[in-house]
Structures are given as C-alpha cells and as structure tokens.
Backbone as CSV, one residue per row, in Angstrom:
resi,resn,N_x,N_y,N_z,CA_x,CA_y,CA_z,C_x,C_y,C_z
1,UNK,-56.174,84.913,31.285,-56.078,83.462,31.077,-55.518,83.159,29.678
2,UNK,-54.477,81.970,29.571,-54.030,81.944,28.016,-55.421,81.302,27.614
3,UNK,-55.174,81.492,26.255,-56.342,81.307,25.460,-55.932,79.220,24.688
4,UNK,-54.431,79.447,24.351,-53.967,78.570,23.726,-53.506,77.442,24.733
5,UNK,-53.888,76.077,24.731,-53.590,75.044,25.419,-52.065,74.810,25.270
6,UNK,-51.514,75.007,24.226,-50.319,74.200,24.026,-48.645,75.405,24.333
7,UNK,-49.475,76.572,24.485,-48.490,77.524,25.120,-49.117,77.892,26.672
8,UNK,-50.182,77.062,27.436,-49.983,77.074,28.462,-49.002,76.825,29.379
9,UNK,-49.725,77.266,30.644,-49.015,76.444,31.893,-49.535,75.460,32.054
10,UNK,-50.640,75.264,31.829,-51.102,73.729,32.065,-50.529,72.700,31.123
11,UNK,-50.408,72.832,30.009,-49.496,71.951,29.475,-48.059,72.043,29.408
12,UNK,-47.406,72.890,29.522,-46.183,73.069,30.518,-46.544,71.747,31.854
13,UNK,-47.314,71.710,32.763,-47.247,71.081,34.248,-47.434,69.753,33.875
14,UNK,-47.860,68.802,32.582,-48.446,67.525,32.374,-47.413,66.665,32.903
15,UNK,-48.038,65.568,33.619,-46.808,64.840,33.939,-47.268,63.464,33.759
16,UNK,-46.119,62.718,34.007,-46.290,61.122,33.488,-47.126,60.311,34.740
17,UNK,-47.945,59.379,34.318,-48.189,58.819,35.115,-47.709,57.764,36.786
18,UNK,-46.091,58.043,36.372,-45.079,57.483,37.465,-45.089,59.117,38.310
19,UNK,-44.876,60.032,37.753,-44.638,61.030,38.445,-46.416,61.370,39.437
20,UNK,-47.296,61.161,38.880,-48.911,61.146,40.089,-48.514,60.148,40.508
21,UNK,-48.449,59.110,40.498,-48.766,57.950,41.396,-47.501,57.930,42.723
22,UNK,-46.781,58.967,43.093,-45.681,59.107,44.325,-46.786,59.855,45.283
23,UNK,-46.286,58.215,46.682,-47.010,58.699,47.685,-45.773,59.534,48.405
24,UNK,-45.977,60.526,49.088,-45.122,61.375,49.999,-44.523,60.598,51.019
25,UNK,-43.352,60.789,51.122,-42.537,59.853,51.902,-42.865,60.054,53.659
26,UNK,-43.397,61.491,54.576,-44.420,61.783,54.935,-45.671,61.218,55.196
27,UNK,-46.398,60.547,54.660,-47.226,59.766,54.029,-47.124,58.201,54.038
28,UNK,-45.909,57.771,53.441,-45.545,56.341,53.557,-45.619,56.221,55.194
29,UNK,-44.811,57.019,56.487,-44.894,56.729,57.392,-45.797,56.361,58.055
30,UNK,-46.805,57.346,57.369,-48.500,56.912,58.221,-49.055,55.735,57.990
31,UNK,-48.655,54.556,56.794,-48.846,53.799,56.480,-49.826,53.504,55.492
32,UNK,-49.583,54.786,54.854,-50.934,55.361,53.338,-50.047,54.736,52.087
33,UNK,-50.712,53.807,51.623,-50.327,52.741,50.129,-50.655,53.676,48.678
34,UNK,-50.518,53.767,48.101,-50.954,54.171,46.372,-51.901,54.189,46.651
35,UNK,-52.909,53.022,46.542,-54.022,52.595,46.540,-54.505,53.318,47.232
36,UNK,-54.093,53.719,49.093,-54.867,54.614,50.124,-54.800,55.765,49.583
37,UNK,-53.918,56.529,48.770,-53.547,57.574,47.978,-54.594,58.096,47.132
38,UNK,-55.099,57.081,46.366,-56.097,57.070,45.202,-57.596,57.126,45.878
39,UNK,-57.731,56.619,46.677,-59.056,56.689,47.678,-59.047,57.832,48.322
40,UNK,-57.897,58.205,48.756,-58.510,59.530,49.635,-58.489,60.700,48.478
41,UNK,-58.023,60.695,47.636,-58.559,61.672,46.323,-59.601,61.710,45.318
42,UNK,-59.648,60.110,45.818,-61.366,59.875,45.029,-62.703,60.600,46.341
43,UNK,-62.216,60.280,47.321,-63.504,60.611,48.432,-62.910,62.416,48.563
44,UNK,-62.214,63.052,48.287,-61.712,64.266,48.505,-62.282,64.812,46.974
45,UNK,-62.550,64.055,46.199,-63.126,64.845,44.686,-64.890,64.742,44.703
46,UNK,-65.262,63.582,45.555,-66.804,63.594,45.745,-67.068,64.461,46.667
47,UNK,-66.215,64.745,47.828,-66.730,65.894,48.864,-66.984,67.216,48.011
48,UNK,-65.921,67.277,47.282,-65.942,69.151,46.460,-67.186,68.631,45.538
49,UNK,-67.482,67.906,44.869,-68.850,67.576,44.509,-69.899,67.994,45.412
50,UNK,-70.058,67.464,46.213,-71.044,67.922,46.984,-71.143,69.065,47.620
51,UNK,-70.296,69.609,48.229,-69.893,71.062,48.385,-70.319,72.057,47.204
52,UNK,-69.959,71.560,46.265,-70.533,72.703,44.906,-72.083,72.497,44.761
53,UNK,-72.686,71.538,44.711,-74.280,71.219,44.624,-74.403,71.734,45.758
54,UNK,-74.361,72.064,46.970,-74.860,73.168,47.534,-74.628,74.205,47.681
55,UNK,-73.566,74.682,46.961,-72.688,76.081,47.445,-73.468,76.863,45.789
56,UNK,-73.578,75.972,44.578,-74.502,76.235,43.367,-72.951,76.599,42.665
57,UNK,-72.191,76.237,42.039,-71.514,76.448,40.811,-71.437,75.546,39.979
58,UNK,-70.806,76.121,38.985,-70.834,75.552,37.676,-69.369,74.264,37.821
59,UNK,-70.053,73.114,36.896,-69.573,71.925,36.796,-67.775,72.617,36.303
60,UNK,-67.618,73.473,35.689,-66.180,74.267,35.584,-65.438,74.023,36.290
61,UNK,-66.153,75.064,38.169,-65.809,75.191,39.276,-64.820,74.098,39.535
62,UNK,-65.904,73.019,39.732,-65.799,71.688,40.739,-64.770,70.989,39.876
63,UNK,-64.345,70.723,38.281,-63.150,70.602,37.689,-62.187,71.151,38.115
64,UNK,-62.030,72.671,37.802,-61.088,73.130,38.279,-60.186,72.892,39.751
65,UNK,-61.312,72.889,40.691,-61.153,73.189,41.599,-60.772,71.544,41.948
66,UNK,-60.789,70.348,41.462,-60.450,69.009,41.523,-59.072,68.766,40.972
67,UNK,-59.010,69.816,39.873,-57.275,69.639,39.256,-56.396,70.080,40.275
68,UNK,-56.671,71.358,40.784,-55.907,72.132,41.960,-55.392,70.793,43.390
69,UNK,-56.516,70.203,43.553,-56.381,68.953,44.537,-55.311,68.290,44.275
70,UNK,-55.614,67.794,42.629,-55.016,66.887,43.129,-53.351,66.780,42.134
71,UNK,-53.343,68.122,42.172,-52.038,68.815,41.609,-51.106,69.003,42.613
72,UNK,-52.103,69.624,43.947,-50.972,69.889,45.111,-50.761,68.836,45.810
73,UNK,-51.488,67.954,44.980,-50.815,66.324,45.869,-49.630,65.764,45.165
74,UNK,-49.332,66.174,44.076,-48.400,65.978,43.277,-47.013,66.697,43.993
75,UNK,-47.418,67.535,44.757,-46.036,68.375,45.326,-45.972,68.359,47.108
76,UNK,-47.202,68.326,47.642,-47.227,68.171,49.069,-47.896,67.290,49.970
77,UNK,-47.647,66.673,50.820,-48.098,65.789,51.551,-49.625,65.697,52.192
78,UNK,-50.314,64.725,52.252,-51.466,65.197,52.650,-51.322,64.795,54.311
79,UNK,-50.383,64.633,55.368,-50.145,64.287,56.443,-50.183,65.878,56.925
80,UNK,-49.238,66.954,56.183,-49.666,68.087,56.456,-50.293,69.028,55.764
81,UNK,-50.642,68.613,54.737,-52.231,69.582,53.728,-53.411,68.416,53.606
82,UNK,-54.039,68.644,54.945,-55.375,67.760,55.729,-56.124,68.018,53.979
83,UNK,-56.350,66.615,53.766,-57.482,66.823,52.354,-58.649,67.207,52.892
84,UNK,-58.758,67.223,53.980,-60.382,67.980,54.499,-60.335,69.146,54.859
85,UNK,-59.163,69.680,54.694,-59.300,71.292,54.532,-58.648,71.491,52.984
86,UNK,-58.220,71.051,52.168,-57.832,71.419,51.047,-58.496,71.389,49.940
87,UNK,-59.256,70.194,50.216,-60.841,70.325,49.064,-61.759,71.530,49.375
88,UNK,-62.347,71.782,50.389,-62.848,72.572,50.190,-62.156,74.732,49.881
89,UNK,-61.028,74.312,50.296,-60.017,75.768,50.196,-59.647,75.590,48.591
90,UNK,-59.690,74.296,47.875,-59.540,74.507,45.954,-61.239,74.715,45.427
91,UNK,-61.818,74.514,46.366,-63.716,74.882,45.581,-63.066,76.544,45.308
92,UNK,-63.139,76.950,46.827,-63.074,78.647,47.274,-62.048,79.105,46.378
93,UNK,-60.558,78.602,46.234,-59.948,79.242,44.989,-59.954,78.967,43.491
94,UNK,-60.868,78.063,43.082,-61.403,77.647,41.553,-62.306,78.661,41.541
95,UNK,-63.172,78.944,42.429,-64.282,79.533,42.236,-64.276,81.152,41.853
96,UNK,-62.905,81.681,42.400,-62.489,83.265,42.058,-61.689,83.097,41.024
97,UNK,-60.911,81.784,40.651,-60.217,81.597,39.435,-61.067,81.863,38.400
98,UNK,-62.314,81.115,38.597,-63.221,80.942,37.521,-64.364,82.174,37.683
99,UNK,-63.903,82.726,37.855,-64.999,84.328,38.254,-66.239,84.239,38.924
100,UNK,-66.253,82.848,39.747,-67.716,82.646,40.067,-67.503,82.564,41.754
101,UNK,-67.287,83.262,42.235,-66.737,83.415,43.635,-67.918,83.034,44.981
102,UNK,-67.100,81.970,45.343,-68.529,81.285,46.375,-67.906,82.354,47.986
103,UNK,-68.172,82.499,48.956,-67.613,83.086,49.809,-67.278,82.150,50.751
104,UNK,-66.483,82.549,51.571,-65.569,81.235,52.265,-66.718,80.660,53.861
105,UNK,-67.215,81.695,53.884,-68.453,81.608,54.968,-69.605,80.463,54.455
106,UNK,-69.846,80.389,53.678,-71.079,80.058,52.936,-70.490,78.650,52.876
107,UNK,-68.949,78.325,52.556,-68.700,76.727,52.396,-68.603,76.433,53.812
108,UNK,-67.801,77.181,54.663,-67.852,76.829,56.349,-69.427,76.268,56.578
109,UNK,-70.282,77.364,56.422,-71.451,76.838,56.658,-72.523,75.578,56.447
110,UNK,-71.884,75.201,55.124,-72.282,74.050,54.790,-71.339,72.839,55.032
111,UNK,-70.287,72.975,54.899,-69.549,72.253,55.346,-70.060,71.472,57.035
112,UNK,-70.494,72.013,57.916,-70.827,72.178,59.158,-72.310,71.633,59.244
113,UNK,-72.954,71.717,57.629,-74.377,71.177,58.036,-74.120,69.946,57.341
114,UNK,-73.260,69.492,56.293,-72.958,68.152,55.807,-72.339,67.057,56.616
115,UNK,-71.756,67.552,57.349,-70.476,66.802,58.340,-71.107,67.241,60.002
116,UNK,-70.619,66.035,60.372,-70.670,65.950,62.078,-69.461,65.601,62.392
117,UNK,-68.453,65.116,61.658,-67.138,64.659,62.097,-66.491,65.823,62.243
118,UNK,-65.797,66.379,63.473,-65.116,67.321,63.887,-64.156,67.632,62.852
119,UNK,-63.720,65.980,62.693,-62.293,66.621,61.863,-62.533,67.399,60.290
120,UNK,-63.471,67.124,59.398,-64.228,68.269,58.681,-64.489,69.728,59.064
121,UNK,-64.639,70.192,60.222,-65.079,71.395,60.517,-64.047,72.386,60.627
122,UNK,-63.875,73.326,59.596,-62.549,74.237,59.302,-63.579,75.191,59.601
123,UNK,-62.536,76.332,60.087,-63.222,77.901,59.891,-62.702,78.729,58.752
124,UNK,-63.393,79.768,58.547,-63.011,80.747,57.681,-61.363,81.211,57.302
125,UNK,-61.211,81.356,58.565,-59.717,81.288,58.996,-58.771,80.485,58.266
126,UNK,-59.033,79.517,58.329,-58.197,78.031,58.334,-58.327,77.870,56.739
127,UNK,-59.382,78.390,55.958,-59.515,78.353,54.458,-58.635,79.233,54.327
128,UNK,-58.869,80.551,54.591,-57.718,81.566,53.980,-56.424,81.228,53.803
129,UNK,-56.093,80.794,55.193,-54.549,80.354,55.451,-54.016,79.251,54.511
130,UNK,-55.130,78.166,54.189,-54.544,77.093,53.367,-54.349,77.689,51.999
131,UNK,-55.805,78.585,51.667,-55.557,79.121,50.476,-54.170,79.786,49.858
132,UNK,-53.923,79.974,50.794,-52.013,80.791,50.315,-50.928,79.731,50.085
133,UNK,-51.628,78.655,51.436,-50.407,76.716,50.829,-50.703,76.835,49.776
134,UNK,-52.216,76.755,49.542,-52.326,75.784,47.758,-51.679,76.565,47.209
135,UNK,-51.988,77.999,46.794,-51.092,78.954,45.474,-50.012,78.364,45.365
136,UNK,-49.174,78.350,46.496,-47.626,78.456,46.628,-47.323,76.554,46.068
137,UNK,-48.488,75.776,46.370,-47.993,74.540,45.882,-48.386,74.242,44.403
138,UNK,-49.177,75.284,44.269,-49.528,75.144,42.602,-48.690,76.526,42.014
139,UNK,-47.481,76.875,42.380,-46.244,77.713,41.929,-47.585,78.998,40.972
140,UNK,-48.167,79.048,41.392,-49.327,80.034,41.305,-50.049,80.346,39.744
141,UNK,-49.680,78.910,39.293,-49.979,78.995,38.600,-51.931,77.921,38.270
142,UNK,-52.597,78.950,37.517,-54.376,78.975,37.981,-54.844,78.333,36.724
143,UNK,-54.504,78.389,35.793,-54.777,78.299,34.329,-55.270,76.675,34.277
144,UNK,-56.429,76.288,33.812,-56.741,74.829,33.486,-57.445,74.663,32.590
145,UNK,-57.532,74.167,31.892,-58.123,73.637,30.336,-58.489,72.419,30.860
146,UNK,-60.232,72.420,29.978,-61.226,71.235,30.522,-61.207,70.468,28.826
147,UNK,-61.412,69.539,29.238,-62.411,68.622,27.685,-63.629,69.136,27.547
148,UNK,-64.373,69.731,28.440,-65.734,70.599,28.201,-65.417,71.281,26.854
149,UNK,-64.466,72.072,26.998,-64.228,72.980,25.885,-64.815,73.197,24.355
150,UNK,-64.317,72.280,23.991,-64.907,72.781,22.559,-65.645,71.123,22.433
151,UNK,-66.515,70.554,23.243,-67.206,69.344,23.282,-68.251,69.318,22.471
152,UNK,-69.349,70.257,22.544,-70.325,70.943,21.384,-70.105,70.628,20.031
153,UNK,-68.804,70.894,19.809,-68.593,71.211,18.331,-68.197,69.380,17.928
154,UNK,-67.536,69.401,18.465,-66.683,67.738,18.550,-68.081,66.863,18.686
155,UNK,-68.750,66.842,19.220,-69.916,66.022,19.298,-70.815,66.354,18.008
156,UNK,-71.196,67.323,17.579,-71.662,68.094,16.191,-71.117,67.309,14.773
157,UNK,-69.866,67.438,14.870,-68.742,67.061,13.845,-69.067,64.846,13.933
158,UNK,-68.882,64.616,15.023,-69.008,63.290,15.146,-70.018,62.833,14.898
159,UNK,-71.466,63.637,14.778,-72.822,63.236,14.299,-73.304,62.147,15.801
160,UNK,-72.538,62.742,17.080,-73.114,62.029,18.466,-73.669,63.247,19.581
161,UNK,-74.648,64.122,18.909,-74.986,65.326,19.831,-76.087,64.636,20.494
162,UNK,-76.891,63.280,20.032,-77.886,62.329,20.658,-77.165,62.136,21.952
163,UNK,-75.428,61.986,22.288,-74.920,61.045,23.570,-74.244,62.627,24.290
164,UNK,-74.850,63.559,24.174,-74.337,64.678,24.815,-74.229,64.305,26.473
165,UNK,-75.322,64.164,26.979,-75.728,63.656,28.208,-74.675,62.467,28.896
166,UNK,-74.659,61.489,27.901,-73.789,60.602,28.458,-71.874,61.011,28.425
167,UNK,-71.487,61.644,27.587,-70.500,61.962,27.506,-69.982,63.030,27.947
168,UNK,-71.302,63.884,28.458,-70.446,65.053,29.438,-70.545,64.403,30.859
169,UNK,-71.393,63.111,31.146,-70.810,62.372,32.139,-69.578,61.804,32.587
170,UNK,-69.374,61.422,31.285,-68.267,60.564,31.248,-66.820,61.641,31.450
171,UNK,-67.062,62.791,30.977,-65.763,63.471,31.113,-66.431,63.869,32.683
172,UNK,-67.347,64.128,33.308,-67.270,64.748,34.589,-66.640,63.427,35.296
173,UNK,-66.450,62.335,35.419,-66.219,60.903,36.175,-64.282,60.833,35.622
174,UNK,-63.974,61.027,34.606,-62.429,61.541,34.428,-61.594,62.363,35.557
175,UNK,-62.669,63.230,36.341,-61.675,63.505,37.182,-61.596,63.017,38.824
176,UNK,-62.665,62.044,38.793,-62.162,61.169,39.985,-60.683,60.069,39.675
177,UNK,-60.222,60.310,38.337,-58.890,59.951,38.254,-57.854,60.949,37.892
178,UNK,-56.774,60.790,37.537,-55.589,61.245,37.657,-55.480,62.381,36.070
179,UNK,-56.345,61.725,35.222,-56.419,62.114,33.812,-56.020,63.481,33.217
180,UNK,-56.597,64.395,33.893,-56.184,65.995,33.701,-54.905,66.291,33.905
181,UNK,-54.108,65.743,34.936,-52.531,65.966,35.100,-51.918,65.349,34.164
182,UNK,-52.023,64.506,33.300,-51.518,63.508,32.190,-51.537,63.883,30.982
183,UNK,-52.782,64.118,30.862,-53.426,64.047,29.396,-54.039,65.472,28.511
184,UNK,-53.343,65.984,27.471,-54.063,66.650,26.986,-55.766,67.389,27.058
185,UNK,-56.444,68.021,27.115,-58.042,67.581,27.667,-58.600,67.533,26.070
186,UNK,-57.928,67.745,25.151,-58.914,68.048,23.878,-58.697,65.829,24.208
187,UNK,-57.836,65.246,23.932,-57.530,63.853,24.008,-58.912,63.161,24.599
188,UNK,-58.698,63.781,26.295,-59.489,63.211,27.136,-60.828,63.220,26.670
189,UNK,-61.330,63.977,25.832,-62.481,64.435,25.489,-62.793,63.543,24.333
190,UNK,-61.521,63.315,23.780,-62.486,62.129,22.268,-62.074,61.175,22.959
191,UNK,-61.426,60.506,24.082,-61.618,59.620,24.509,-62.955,58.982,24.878
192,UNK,-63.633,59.983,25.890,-64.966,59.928,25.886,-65.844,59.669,24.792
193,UNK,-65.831,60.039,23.575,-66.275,60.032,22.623,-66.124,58.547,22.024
194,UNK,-64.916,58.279,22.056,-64.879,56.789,21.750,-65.620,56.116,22.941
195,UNK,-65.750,56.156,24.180,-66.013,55.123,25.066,-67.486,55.474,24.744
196,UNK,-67.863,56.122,24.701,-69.669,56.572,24.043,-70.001,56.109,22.749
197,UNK,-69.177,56.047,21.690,-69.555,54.941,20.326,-69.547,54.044,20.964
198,UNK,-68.427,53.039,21.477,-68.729,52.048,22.023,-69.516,51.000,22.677
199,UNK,-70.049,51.909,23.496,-71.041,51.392,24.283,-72.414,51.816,23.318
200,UNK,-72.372,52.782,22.620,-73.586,53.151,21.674,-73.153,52.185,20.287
201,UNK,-72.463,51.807,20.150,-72.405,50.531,18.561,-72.283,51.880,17.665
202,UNK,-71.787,52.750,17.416,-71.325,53.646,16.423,-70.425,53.676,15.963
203,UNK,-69.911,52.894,14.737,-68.570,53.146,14.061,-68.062,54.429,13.301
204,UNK,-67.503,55.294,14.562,-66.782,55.890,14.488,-65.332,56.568,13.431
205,UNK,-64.962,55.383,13.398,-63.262,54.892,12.837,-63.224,56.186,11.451
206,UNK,-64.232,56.227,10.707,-63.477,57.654,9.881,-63.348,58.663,9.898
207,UNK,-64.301,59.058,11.154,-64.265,60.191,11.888,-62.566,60.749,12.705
208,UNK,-62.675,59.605,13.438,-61.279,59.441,14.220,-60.070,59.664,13.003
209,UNK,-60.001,59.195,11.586,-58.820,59.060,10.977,-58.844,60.250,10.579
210,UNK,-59.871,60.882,10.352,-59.922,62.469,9.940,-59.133,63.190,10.603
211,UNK,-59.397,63.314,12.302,-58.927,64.054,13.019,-57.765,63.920,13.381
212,UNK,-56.683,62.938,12.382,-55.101,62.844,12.878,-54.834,63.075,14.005
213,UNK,-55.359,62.399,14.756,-55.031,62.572,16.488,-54.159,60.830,16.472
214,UNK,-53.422,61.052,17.653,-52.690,59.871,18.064,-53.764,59.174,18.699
215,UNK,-54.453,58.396,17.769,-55.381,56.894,17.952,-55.186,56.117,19.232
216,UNK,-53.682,55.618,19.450,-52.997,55.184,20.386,-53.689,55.445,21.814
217,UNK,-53.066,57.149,21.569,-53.609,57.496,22.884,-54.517,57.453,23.661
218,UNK,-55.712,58.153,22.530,-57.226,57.991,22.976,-57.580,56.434,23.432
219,UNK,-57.001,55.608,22.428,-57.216,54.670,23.226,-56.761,53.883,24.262
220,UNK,-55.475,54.264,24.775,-55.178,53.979,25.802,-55.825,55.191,27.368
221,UNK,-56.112,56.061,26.702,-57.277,57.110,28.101,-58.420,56.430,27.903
222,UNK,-59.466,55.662,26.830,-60.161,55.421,26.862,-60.532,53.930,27.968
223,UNK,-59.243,53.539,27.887,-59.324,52.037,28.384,-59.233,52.347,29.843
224,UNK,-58.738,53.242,30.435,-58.187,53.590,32.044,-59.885,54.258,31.970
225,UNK,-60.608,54.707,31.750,-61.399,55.342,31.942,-62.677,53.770,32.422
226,UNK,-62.237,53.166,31.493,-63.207,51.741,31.506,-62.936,51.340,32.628
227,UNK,-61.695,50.483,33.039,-60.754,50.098,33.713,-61.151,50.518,34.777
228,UNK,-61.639,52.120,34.999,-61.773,52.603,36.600,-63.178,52.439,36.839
229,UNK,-63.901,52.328,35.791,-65.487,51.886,36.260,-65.580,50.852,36.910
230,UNK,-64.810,49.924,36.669,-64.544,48.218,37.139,-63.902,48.641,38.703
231,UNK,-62.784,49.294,38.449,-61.941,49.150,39.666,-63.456,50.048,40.497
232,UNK,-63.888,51.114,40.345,-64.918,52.116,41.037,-66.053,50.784,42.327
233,UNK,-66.175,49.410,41.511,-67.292,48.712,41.756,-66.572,47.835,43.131
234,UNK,-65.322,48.434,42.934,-64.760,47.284,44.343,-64.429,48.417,45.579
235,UNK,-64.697,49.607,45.249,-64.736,50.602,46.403,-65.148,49.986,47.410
236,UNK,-65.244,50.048,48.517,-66.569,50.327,49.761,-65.915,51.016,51.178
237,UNK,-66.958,51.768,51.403,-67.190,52.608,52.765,-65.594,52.222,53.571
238,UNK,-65.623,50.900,53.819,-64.878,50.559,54.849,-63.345,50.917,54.408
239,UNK,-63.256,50.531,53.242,-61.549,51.003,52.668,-61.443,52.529,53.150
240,UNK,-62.614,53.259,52.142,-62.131,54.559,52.225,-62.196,55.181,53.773
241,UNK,-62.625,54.805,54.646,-62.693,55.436,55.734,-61.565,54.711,56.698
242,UNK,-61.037,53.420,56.294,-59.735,52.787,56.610,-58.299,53.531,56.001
243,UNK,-58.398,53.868,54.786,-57.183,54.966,54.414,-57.816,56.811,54.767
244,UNK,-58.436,56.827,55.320,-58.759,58.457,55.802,-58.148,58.070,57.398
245,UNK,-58.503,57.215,58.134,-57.891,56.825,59.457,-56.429,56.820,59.433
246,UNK,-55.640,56.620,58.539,-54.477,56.638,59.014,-53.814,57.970,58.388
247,UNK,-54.484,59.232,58.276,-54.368,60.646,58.125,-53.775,61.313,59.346
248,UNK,-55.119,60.400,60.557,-54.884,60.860,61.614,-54.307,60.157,62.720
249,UNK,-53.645,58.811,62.183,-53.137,58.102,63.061,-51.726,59.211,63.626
250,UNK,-50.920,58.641,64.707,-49.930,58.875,65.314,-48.721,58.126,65.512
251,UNK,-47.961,57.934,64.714,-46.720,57.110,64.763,-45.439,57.174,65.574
C-alpha cells in the first residue's frame, strides 16, 4: 500500500464534482434522475453499514468498501452493476484489501437473514463474479486514504480530543456523500473539525491559520457536509424505494 497520499492512486483518481454527479446514459433510460442517483448510493452505503455490524469489521472496512461503490459508479452503470449485488461484493473486496477478510458465505448468509426481497438474495457465486467487474471498474486499483488517519493527532493539536466521538461521526456520515472521490481526506477531516467547533462555540481560527491549509476549501466541504444534514431530513422510505423501482423497471 503507498504510504504517501499525494503520490497515490487515490489522489491520482480525485475528480470534480461535475465528473460524480453523471448519471449513466443506461440509466437515464430507466428514468433514474441525479437525485435517484444519490439515493440509491445513499441506501447502497447504509446496506454495507449494516452488513458490516453483522459480518463485525472495522469502521475502515465499511469506508473503504463505500469508496469502491461509489467509484465504480463513477465508471459503470448501475442498470447493469445491480447496487444490490455490488455493495455487498465492495464489503467482501475492502475487507481482503484491508486484511480483514469477511468470507463471501458469511455475507450471503446474512444478507438472506436481513432481506426477504428476492432481489437482494445473491449467492456466493454471483459475489465472486461481480468481484472481478468491480476490480476491472476500479482499473485495479485498491489503495484509499481515510480522514481517520492521522485524526488523533489533529484533534490533540486542536485541543478538541473532548469532540472525538462527535467528529469521528461526522467523518463516518461524509461518506453517505460523494466527498472521498473529491476531496483530499486529510481536508475532509478538518472539515469535520471545523463543523465540530462550530456547533461546540470553539474559536478555532488560529489553529486553522497555523495549518496553512486552503481555508476556502475546508470551508466549502464543511458547508456540503451541513447542507446534507438538511437535505438527509427530506429523505423518506417512499423516494428511496421509488428510485430503487426503476432499477428494475423494463423499458
């Protein structure tokens, strides 16, 4: 694994926010909007959530294995890479990425006790096989850098190791959006940090000038991060299971 973020592949792959937000033309036919786009990757990042709380890995995993998602949505259609077999086939390959190897039986299995909807129920089989799509749509490349990273120290340095709790929330809720394909993660990470003074009344500001980071930025990740808590509150059941329906519509 590179060690260095900025001679990665992952920062090599960052892309602009016009370049995530393309629905697959594939996709347009079925009559799936941005918006249906963004929902079925938000309900496709809570499934691998839940899948990992029972399968038992580390919050790493379920990152990783959420970038992989929604990376190969960046390159392939979800009309033919079913997000209900591809979330759980990026748990199974985050999980050997990340040396913590769940077995592909063990997610079938649960998979099968979480779900009654047929169209959820993949076999062993059907993981393997996708597992070789995803590689090939993530040009095989495995490498991901979290804001977890050096968070400890950054929280230490900021004199906010009191908002540990809240701010490793806040970066776990970053990747029900787009953020990791965009954004630096050391960024994403004092973003958090700012949205945690914030809401904690901690003036921050000489801390931040210390760290010659582009201010700008953080605060423009900080504001999309806000922004999606708001947008998060107008979800409901009926949308997301209204843009998962036309997955399987027939045109």
């Amino acid at each position: 694994m590179a060690t260095d973020f900025w001679t990665s592949t992952h920062y090599k792959q960052l892309l602009d926010q016009e370049e995530v937000d393309v629905v697959h033309s594939l996709d347009k036919e079925r009559g799936i909007t941005l918006e249906d786009f963004k929902l079925i990757k938000l309900h496709m990042t809570n499934y691998i959530v839940q899948l990992a709380q029972n399968v038992k890995v580390r919050q790493r995993v379920v990152a990783t294995a959420v970038t992989y998602m929604r990376r190969a949505y960046t390159r392939r259609s979800m009309v033919e890479y079913d997000p209900r077999l591809v979330a759980p086939t990026c748990l199974y390959l985050a999980s050997k990425a990340e040396e913590s190897t769940v077995q592909a039986r063990l997610l079938v299995f649960y998979i099968k006790k979480l779900y009654s909807d047929q169209k959820y129920r993949y076999e062993i089989k059907e993981i393997l096989e996708m597992e070789m799509k995803i590689l090939e749509a993530l040009n095989y490349y495995l490498v991901v850098f979290h804001p977890y990273r050096a968070l400890s120290q950054l929280l230490q340095d900021a004199g906010m190791s009191d908002a540990t709790q809240m701010i490793w929330g806040l970066i776990n809720d970053t990747y029900k959006m787009d953020l990791i394909l965009i954004y630096p993660p050391h960024l994403i990470a004092l973003a958090c940090i700012y949205v945690a003074s914030m809401l904690k009344d901690k003036d921050n500001t000489s801390w931040f000038e210390q760290l010659r980071v582009d201010m700008n930025m953080v605060e423009k990740i900080a504001t999309e991060i806000l922004d999606f808590y708001d947008y998060h509150k107008t979800i409901s059941e009926e949308k997301v299971n209204a843009a998962m329906q036309k997955l399987t519509m027939r045109m």
